[in-house]
C-alpha positions as CSV (number, residue, x, y, z in Angstrom):
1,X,0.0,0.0,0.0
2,X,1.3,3.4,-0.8
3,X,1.0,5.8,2.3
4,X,3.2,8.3,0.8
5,X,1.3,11.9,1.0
6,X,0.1,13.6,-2.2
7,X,2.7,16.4,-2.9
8,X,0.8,19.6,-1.7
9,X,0.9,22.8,-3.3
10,X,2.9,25.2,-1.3
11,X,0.7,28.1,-0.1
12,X,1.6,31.8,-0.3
13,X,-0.2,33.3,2.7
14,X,-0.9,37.3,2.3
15,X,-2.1,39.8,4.7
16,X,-5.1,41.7,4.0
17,X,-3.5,44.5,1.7
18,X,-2.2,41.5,-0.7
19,X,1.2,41.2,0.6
20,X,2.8,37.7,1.7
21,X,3.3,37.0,4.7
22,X,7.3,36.5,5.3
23,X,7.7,35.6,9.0
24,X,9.0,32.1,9.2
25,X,7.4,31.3,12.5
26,X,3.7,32.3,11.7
27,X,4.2,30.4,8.4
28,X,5.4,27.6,10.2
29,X,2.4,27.7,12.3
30,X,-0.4,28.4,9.5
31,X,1.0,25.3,7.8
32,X,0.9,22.7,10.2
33,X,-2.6,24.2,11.3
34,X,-4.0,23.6,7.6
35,X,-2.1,20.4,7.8
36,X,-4.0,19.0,11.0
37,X,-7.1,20.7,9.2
38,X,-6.6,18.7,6.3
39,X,-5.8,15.4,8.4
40,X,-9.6,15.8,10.4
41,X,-11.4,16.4,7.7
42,X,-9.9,13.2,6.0
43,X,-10.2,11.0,9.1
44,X,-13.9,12.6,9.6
45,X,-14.7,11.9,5.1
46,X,-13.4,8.2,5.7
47,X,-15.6,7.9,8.7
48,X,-18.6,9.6,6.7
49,X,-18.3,7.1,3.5
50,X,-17.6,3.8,5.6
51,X,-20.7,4.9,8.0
52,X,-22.8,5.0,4.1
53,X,-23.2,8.1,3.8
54,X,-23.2,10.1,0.1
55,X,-19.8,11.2,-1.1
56,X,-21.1,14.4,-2.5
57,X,-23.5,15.2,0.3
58,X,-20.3,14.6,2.5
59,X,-18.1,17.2,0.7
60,X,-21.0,19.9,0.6
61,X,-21.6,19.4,4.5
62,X,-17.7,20.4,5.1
63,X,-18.0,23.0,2.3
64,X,-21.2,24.6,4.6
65,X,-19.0,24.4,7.4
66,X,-16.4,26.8,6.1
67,X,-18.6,29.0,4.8
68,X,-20.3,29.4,7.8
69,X,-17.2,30.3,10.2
70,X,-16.9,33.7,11.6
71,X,-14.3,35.9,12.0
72,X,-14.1,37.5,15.3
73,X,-11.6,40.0,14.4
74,X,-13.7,41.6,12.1
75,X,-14.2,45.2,12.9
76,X,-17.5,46.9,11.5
77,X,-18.1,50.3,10.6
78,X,-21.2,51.9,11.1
């Protein structure tokens, strides 16, 4: 069996004006963060599929999910 990981592509992370974000340490950080990210949400799919449940359906449920997170940085103007 081949457990080698598929090669990701590497991310350029920017800050809010556009520019990338250059400091090693918070790079190293938002990597392994979308790594264990990535790592749930293919331990939680295999669960999903081998429990019978539609592939699709699956993928649309962790798409919601995303699209539904806050951000409680955010300032708002009034």
């Amino acid at each position: 069996m081949n457990t080698k990981k598929p090669k990701q592509r590497q991310i350029v992370w920017r800050q809010p004006d556009g520019s990338p974000v250059t400091c090693e340490e918070k790079l190293k950080v938002l990597n392994e963060n979308l790594e264990e990210i990535r790592q749930s949400c293919q331990d939680a799919f295999e669960d999903a599929l081998l429990m019978g449940c539609d592939e699709e359906q699956v993928r649309m449920v962790f798409e919601s999910a995303i699209e539904t997170m806050k951000n409680p940085h955010k300032t708002f103007k009034k």
